[in-house]
C-alpha positions in Angstrom: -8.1 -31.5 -2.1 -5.0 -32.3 -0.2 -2.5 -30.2 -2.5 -5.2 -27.3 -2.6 -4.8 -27.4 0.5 -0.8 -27.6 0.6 -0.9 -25.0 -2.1 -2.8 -22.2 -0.6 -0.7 -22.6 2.9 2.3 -22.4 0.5 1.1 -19.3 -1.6 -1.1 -17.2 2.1 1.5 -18.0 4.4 4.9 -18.7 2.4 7.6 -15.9 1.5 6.1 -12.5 -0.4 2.8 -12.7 0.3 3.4 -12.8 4.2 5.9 -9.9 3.7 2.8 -8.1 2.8 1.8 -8.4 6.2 3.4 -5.0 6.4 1.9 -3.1 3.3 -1.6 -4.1 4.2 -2.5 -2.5 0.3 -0.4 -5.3 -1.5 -2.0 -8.2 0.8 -5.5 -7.1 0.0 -4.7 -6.9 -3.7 -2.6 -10.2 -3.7 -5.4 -11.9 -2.4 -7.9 -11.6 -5.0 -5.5 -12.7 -7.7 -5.9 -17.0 -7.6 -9.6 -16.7 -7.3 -9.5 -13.7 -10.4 -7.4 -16.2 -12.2 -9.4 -19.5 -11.4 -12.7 -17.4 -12.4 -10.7 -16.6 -16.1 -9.7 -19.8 -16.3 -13.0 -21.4 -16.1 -14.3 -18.8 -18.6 -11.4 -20.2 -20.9 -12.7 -23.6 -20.2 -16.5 -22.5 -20.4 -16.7 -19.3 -22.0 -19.8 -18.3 -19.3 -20.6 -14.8 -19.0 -20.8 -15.7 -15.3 -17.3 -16.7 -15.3 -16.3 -13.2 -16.5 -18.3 -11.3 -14.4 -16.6 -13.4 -11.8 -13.1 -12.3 -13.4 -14.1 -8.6 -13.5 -15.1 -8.3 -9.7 -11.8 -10.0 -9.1 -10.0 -7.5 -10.8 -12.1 -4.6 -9.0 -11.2 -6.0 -5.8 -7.9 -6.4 -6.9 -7.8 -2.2 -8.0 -10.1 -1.1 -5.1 -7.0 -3.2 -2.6 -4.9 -0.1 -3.2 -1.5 -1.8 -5.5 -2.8 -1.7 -9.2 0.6 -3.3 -10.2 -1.1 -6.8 -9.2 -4.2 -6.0 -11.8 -1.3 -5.4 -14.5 0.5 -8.9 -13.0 -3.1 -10.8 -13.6 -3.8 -9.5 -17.0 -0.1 -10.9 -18.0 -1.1 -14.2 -16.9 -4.5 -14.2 -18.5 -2.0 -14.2 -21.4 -0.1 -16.7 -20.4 -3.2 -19.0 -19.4 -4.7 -18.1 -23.0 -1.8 -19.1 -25.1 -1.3 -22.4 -22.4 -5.0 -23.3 -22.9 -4.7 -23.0 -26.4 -1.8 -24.8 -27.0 -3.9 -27.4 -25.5 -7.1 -26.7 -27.8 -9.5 -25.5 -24.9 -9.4 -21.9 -25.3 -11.4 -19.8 -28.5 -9.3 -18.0 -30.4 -6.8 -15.3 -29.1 -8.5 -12.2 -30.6 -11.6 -13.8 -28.4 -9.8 -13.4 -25.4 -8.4 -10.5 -26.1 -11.8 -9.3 -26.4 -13.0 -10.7 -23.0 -10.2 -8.9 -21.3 -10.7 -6.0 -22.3 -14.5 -6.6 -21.5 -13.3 -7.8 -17.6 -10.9 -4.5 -17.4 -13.9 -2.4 -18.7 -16.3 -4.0 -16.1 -14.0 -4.3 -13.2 -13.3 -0.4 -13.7 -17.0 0.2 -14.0 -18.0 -1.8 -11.0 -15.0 0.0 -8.6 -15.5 3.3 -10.4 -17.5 4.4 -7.3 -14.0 4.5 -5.4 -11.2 4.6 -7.9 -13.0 8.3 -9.3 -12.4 9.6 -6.1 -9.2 8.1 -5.7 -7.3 9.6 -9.4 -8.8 12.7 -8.1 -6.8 12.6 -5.0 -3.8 11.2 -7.0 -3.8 13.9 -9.5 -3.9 16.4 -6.6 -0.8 14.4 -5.1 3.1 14.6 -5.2 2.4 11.3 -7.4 0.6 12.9 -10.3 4.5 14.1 -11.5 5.0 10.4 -11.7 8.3 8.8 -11.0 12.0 9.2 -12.2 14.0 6.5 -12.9 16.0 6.4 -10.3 13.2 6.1 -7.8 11.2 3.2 -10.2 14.7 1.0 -9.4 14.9 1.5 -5.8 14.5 -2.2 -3.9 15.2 -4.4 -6.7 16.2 -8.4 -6.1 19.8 -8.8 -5.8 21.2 -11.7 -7.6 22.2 -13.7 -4.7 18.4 -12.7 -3.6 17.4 -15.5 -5.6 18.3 -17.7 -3.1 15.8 -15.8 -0.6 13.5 -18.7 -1.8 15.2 -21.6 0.4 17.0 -19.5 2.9 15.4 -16.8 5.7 16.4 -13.3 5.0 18.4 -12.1 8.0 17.7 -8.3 10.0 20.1 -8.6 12.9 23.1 -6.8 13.7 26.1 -8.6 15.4 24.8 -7.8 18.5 21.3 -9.8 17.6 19.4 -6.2 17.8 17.0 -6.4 14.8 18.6 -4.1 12.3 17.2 -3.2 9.0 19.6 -4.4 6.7 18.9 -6.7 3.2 19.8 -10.3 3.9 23.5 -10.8 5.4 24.6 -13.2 2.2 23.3 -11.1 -0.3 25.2 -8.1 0.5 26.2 -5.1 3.2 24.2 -3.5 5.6 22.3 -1.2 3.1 18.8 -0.6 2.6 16.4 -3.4 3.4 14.7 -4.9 0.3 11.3 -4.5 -0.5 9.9 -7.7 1.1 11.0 -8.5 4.7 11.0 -12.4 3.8 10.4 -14.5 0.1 11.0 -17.7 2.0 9.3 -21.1 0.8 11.4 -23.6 1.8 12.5 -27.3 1.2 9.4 -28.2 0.0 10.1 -26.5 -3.0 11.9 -29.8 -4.0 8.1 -31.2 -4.4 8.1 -29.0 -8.2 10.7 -31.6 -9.5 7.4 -33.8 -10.1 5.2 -30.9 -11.6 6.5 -31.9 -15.1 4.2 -35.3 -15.2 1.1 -33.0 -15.1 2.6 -30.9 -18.3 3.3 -31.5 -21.7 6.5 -30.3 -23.2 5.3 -26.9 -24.2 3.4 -26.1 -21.3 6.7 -26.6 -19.4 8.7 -24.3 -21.5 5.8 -22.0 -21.6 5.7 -21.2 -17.8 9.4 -21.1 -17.2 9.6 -19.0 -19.2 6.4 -17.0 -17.5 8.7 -17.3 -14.1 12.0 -16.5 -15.8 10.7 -13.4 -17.8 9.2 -12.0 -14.3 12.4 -13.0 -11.7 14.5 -10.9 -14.4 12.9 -7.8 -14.0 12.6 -8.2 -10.7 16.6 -8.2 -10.2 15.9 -4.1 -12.1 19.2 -2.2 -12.6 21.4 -5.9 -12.5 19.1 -6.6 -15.7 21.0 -5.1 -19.0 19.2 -2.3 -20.6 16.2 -2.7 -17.4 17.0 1.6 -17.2 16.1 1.8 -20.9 12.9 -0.5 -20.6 11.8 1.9 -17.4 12.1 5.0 -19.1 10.1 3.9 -22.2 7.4 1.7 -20.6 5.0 3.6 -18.9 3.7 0.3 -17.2 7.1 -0.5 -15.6 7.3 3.0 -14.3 3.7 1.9 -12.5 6.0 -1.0 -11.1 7.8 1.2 -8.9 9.9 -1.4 -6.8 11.1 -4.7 -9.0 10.7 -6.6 -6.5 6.8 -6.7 -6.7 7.4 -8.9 -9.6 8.3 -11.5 -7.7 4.6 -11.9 -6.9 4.3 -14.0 -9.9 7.1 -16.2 -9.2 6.1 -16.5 -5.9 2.7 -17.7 -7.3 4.2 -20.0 -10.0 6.4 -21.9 -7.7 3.4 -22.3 -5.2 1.4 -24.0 -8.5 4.5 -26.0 -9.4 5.0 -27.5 -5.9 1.4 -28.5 -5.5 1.3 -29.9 -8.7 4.3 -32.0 -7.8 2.3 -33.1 -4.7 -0.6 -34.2 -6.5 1.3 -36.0 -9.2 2.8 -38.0 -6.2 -0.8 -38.0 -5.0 -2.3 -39.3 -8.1 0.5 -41.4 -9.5 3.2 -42.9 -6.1 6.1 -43.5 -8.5 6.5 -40.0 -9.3 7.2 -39.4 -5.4 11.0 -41.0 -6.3 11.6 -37.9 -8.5 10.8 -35.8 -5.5 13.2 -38.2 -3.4 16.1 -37.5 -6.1 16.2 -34.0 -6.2 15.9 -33.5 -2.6 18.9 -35.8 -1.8 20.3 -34.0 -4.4 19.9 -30.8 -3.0 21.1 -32.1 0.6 24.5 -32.7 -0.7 24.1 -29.2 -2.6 23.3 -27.5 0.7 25.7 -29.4 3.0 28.6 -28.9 0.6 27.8 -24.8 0.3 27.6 -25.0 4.5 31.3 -26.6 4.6 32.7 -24.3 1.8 31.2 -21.0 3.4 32.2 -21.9 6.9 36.0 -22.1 5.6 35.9 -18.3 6.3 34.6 -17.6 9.6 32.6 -14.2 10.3 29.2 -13.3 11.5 27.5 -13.3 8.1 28.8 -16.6 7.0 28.1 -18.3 10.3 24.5 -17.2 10.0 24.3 -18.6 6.3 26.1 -21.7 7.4 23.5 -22.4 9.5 20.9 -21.8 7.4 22.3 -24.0 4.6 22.8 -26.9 7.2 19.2 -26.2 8.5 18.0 -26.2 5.0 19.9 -29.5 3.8 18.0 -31.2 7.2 14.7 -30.2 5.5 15.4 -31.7 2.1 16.0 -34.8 4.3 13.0 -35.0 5.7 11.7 -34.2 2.3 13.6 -36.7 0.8 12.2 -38.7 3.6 8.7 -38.5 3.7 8.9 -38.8 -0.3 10.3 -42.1 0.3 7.5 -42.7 2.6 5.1 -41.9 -0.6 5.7 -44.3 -2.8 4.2 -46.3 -0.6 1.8 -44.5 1.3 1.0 -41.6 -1.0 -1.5 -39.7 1.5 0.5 -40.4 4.3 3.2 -38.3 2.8 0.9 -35.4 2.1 -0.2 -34.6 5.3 3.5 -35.2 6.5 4.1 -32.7 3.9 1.2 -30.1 4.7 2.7 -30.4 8.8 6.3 -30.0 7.6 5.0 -26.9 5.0 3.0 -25.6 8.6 6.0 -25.9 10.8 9.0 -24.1 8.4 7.0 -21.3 7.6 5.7 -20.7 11.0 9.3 -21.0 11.8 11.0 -19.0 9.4 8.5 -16.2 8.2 6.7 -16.2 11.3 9.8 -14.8 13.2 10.6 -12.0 10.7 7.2 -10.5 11.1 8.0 -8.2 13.9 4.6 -7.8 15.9 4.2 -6.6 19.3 1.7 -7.4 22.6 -1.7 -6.1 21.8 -1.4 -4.9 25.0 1.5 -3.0 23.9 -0.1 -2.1 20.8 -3.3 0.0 22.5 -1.2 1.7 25.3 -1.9 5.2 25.2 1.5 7.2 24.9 2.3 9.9 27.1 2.1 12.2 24.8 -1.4 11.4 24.0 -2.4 11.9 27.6 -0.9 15.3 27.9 -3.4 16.8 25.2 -5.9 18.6 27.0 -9.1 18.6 24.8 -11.3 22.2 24.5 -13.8 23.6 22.3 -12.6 22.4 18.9 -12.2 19.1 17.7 -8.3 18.2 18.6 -5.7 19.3 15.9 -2.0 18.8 16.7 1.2 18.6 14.6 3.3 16.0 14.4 7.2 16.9 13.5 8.7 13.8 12.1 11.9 15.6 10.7 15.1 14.8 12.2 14.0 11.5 14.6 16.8 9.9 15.9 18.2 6.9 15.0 16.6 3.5 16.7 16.3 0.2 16.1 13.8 -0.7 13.5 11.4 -2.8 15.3 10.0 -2.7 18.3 11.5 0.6 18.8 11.0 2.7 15.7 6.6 1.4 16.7 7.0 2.7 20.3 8.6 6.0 18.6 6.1 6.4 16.0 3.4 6.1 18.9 5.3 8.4 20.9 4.9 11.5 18.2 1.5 10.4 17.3 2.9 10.2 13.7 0.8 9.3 10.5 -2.5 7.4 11.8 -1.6 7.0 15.1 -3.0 10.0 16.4 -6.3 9.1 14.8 -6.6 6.4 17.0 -7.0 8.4 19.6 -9.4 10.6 17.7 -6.5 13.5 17.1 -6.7 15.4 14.1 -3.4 16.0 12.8 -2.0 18.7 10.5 0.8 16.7 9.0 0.2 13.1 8.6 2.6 11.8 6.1 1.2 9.1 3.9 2.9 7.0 0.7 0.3 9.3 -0.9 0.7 13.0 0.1 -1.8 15.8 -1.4 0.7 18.3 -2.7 -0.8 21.4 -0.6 0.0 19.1 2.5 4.0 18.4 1.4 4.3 22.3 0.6 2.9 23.0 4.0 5.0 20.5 6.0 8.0 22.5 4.0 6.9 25.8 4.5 7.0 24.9 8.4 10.5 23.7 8.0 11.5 27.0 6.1 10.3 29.8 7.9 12.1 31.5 10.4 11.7 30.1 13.9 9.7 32.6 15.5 7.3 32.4 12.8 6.6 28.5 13.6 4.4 29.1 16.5 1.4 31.7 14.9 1.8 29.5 11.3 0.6 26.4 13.5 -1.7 28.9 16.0 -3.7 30.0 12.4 -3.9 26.2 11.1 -5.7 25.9 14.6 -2.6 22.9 15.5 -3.1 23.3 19.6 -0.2 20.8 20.0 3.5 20.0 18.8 4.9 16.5 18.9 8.6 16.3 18.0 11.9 14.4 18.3 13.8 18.0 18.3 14.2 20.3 21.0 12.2 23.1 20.5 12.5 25.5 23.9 14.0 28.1 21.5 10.7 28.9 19.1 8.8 31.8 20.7 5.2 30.5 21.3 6.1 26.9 21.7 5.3 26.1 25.4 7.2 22.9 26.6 5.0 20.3 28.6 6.7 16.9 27.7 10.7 16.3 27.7 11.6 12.7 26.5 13.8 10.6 28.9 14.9 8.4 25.9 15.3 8.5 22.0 11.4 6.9 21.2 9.9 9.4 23.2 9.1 12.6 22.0 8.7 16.6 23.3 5.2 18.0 23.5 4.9 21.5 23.1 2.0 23.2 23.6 1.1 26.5 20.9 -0.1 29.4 22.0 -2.7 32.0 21.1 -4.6 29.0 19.1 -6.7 30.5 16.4 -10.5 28.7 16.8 -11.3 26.3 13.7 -13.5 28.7 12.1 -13.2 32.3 12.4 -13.1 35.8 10.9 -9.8 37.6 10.4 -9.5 41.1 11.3 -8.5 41.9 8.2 -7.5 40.3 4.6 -4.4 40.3 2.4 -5.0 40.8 -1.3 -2.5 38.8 -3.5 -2.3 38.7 -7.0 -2.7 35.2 -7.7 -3.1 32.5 -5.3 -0.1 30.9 -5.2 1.4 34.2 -3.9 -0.2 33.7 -0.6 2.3 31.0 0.3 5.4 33.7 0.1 2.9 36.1 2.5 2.9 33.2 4.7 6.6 33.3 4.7 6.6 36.3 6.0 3.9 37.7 8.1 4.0 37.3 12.0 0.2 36.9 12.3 -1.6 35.4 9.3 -4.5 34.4 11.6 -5.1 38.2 11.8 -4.5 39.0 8.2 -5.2 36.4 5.8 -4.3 36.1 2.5 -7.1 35.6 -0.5 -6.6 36.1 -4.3 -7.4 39.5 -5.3 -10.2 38.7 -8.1 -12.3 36.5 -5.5 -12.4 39.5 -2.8 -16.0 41.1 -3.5 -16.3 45.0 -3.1 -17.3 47.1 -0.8 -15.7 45.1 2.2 -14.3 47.1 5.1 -11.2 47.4 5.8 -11.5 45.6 9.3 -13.9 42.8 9.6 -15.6 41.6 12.9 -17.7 38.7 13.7 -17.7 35.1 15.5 -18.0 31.7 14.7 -19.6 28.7 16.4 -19.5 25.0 15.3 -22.9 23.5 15.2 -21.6 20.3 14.2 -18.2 18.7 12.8 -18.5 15.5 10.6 -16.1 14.0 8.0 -18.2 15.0 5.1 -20.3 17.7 6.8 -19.4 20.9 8.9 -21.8 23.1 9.8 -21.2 26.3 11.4 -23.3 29.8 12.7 -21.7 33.0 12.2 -22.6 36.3 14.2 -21.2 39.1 11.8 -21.3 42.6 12.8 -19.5 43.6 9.5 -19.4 41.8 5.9 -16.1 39.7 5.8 -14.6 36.1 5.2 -15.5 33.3 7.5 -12.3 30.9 7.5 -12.7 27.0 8.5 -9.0 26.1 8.8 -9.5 23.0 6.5 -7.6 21.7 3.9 -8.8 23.2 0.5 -9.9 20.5 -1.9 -12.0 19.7 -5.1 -15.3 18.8 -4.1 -16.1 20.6 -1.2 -19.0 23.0 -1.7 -20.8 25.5 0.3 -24.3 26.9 1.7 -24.6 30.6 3.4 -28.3 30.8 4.1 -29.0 27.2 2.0 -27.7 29.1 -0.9 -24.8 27.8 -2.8 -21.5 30.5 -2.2 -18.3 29.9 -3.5 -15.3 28.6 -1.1 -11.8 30.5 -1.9 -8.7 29.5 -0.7 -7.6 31.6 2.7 -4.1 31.9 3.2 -3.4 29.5 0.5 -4.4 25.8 2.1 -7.6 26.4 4.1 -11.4 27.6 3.2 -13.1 30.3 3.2 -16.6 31.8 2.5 -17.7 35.6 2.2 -20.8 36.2 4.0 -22.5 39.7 4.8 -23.3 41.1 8.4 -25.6 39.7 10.6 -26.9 36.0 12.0 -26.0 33.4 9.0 -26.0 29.5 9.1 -23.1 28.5 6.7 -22.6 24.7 5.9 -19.8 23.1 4.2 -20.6 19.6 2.6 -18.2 17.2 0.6 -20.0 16.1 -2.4 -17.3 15.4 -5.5 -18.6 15.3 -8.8 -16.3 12.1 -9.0 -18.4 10.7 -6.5 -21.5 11.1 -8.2 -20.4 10.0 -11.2 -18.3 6.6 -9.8 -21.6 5.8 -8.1 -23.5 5.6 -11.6 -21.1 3.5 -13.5 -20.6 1.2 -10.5 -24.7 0.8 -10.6 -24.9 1.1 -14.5 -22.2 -1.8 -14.6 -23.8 -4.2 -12.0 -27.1 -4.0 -13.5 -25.1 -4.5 -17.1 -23.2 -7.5 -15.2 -26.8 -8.9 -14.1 -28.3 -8.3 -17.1 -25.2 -10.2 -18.8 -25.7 -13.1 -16.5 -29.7 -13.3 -17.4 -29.2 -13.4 -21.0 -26.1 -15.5 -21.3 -28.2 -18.2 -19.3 -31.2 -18.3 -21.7 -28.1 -18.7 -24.5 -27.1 -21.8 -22.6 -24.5 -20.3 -20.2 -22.0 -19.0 -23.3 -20.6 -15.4 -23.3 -20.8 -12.9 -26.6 -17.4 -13.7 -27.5 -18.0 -17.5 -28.4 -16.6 -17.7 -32.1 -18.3 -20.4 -34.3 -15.6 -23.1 -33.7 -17.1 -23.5 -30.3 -20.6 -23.2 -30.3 
């Protein structure tokens, strides 16, 4: 229980996975893996349907956390586990297990399907749809002298102690910042010297290999013919950043230092091997601190402390590892505190965090919205911010501009909201913005119904831009406020036929008023429409799935609702199905004849529908599986006759 215990502290709060403190997708998915692995590895041991039902939600949980790249990381390992636990005679045959896999993958997609439908849709209508080149797959791989990242903190200061974003000091220049803030685990490390006593020969070459094969690739372009292996795997093109490998090592070397600890735990003498290679490594560490500090500079005297700081810990560990052969449980919780204590110190600091107080403080830009009729829109301008220190700065100027979620906070819909993720249509539109000429910027925001303008740029000079806010320093932001707002939903005066509907995007280029004449495809325009169209528009009610609106036409004509356009959304004039066309390209629209009409817009996706039956289907499958392989006496389908 003890080294359970010292090996989840090691693996929650050591190195990677605390870096993914700050890409909350990869520390939901990283967390399912040991329990999706335990659960295989008692079906290995067990072969009980239950157990792979168990791996199978694990793996959904693992998909549904948003980073896929740690389902492909846990179906390598139930490889490796397969071939280890068959080397060792407890596992059925590899075509078996092969089988059960793809019976787990098949499950876990059918019991997330409900949300990972939805999802590809949204991906396949997304910049990432056109995949990834190369070049972008090898960003924020592990430099060599990275390695070392393991036993020494990663450094993000500058000379003048400002956090800085920078990789660490001794692994290279001030360049970009690696992928994880921090892979630290520390002295304790020294504990895996005594792992081998719970091994055999093979199963010791077998998983050092496992770790070696993985830190490898995570060092990308500085691996020979990595470009090659990139642009011929699919699967390491899924990868995207090498350094996500290191999950795997991180989790191995966890595994291998609370192995060591419960080899000491179980058997005192092997505590001497821990006591060996730590004193080793103090005369390692203390000779690299003397040999960098020859060379005095601001890099090296950071290192040099670290690398005397880290040959004190493999004292201590050396230390208490004396104290275990003798008092073996004494050492572990000595061990467990000292594990606490060096993470806490080390990791703990490179998480930048603010006040919660700090945190909720409404921004002065927020405060200068005023909110009317419509549900707030506003557009947030994060081109050309200046330059500020990374953290807390870069937080308080984020906050400042209302950028990406922040402005949903404070229950502000906002028109560009720039996501690791983007729709296409919403990229195009935050270029289009950017292209046009500048007194075009104003009625292009004024049709998408954007009341406000948050930005870092000076924009007194764009006719129909009013200035409310000026910032006093570079993380606060101007607020502008648009004028001549076009309502949320509305009938244009008059439409613009295009040939296809692509073409409405170079209209938009061009017009000065494309809330008055919007653009539609010419083959969705039905006939006999006048040539100017009058009506109003009132919102009954605004939801996230739902909008419904009443429309007083005096003429036939096209009811816009300046929403994105997007598969699934489907609409009622009357309670009659009508079809939605795109108006001026990004937003909806809906034909309706003259007088008093109730038109409703609801989100239902056909990949919705369908998700929500496999998800049930596989459930009641699972269940099923679970009742049945019970009355068999607990095996699974995939027993072959050697183990019955």
């Amino acid at each position: 229980m003890l080294a359970a215990a010292f090996g989840g502290l090691l693996f929650g709060f050591g190195g990677l996975f605390v870096a993914f403190d700050n890409m909350i997708n990869a520390l939901q998915s990283s967390a399912w893996a040991p329990w999706t692995l335990l659960a295989f590895d008692l079906w290995l041991a067990q072969r009980a349907f239950a157990a792979l039902a168990a791996t199978a939600i694990g793996l959904a949980m693992t998909l549904l956390g948003g980073m896929p790249e740690v389902f492909f990381f846990e179906n390598v390992l139930f490889a490796a586990l397969a071939v280890d636990r068959r080397h060792a005679g407890t596992a059925p045959t590899l075509p078996s297990v092969f089988a059960a896999c793809l019976a787990a993958n098949a499950l876990a997609v059918g019991i997330g399907a409900v949300q990972l439908l939805p999802t590809a849709e949204y991906i396949l209508n997304s910049s990432r749809a056109s995949g990834l080149n190369p070049e972008a797959v090898m960003r924020l791989a592990l430099r060599p002298l990275g390695i070392f990242a393991f036993l020494l903190p990663r450094h993000f200061v500058d000379p003048a102690g400002h956090f800085h974003e920078t990789a660490g000091l001794w692994e290279g220049d001030f360049t970009d910042a690696p992928w994880a803030l921090t892979l630290y685990l520390g002295p304790v490390l020294a504990l895996a010297a005594a792992a081998g006593g719970a091994l055999d020969r093979f199963q010791r070459r077998w998983w050092l290999a496992v770790g070696a094969a993985f830190l490898a690739l995570a060092l990308g372009p500085s691996l020979p013919g990595y470009r090659w292996l990139v642009e011929h795997a699919p699967l390491m093109r899924s990868v995207r950043y090498p350094e996500k490998l290191l999950l795997v090592v991180h989790a191995l070397l966890c595994v291998a230092a609370a192995l060591g600890l419960d080899r000491g735990l179980r058997e005192p003498r092997r505590f001497r091997i821990v006591w060996r290679t730590a004193l080793g490594l103090v005369v390692v560490a203390a000779v690299a601190a003397l040999g960098v500090s020859l060379r005095p500079s601001f890099d090296r005297g950071l290192l040099t402390r670290d690398l005397i700081v880290a040959a004190a810990g493999f004292g201590i560990v050396a230390a208490i590892a004396a104290l275990g052969s003798r008092h073996a449980r004494g050492a572990g919780l000595a061990l467990l505190a000292l594990t606490a204590v060096d993470l806490y110190r080390v990791n703990g600091r490179l998480l930048p965090t603010v006040s919660w107080r700090d945190a909720r403080r409404e921004p002065a830009s927020a405060r200068m919205l005023e909110r009317g009729a419509d549900p707030l829109r506003i557009y947030s301008d994060a081109v050309g911010r200046p330059a500020v220190a990374s953290f807390p700065d870069s937080f308080v100027q984020e906050q400042n501009l209302l950028l990406m979620e922040v402005a949903n906070y404070y229950n502000i819909a906002n028109l560009n909201a720039p996501a690791s993720i983007n729709l296409r249509d919403h990229e195009l539109l935050a270029t289009l913005t950017e292209q046009v000429p500048r007194e075009r910027v104003a009625p292009l925001f004024a049709f998408f119904n954007a009341a406000y303008v948050t930005s870092p740029k000076n924009l007194m000079n764009y006719p129909g831009l009013v200035p409310l806010l000026k910032p006093t320093s570079p993380v606060e932001a101007y607020v502008y406020r648009v004028e001549n707002v076009a309502p949320r939903a509305f009938v244009p005066a008059a439409l613009e036929a295009v040939a296809q509907t692509e073409d409405a995007i170079a209209y938009l280029r061009t017009t000065t008023a494309p809330a008055a004449r919007v653009a539609v495809e010419r083959s969705a325009i039905p006939p006999g429409l006048p040539d100017t169209m009058s009506g109003t528009v009132r919102i009954a009610a605004y939801r996230p799935q739902e909008v419904d609106l009443t429309a007083a036409m005096q003429t036939n004509g096209l009811v816009v609702l300046t929403d994105t356009f997007y598969p699934g959304w489907q609409a009622w004039v009357d309670d009659a199905p009508a079809p939605i066309v795109r108006a001026n390209y990004f937003t909806r629209g809906v034909f309706v004849p003259a007088g008093e009409h109730r038109i409703v817009f609801r989100y239902r996706p056909l990949s919705y529908r369908l998700g929500m039956a496999f998800t049930l289907l596989t459930a009641a499958g699972m269940l099923v599986g679970v009742v049945i392989s019970r009355r068999r006496g607990g095996r699974v389908f995939f027993t072959t006759d050697e183990h019955r």
